[in-house]
matplotlib code that plots the C-alpha trace (Angstrom):
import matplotlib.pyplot as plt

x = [-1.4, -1.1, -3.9, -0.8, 1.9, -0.5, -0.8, 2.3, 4.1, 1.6, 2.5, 6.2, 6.5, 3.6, 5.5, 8.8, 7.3, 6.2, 9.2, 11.0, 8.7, 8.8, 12.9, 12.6, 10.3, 12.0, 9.3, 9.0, 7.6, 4.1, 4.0, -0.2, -1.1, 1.2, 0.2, -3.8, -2.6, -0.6, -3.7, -5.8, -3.4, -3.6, -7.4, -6.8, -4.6, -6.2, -9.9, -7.6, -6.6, -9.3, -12.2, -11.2, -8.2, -9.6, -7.5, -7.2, -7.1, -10.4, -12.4]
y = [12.2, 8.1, 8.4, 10.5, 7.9, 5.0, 6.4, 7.5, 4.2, 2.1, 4.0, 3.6, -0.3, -1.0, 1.1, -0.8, -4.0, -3.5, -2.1, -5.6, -7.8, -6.1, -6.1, -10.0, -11.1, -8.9, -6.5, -3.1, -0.7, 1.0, 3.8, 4.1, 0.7, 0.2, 3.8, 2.5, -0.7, 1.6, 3.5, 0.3, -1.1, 2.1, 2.2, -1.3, -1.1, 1.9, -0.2, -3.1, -0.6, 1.1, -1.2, -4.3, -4.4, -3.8, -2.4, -4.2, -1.1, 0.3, -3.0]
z = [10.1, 10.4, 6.8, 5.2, 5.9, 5.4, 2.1, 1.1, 2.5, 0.4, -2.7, -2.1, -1.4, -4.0, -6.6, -5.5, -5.5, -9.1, -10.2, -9.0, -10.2, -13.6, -14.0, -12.5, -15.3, -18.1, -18.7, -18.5, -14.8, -15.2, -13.3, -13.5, -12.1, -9.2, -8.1, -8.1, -6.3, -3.5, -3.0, -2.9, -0.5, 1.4, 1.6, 3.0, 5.9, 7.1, 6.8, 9.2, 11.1, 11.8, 11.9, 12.4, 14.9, 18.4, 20.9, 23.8, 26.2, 24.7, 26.2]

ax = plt.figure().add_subplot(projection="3d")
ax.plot(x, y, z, "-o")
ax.set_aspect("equal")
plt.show()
């Protein structure tokens, strides 16, 4: 369930942050590469998350 909301959060601020960025410069919100970017960010976290952040209870 925490891979579902990792994903679906990414996609959400990554699309919002793209949408800002593009009305703060003046151009226009591509829907395509700020959805690749959410899942990129996605894959990411959950790679931080899993792998490299040790739990301190676990040692």
């Amino acid at each position: 369930m925490r891979y579902l909301w990792a994903i679906i959060w990414g996609f959400l601020l990554s699309n919002m942050m793209f949408y800002v960025l593009a009305s703060m410069q003046g151009g226009h919100f591509e829907f395509g590469p700020a959805s690749l970017f959410g899942v990129i960010l996605a894959v990411a976290a959950m790679v931080v998350g899993e792998g490299l952040i040790s739990d301190t209870a676990e040692q």
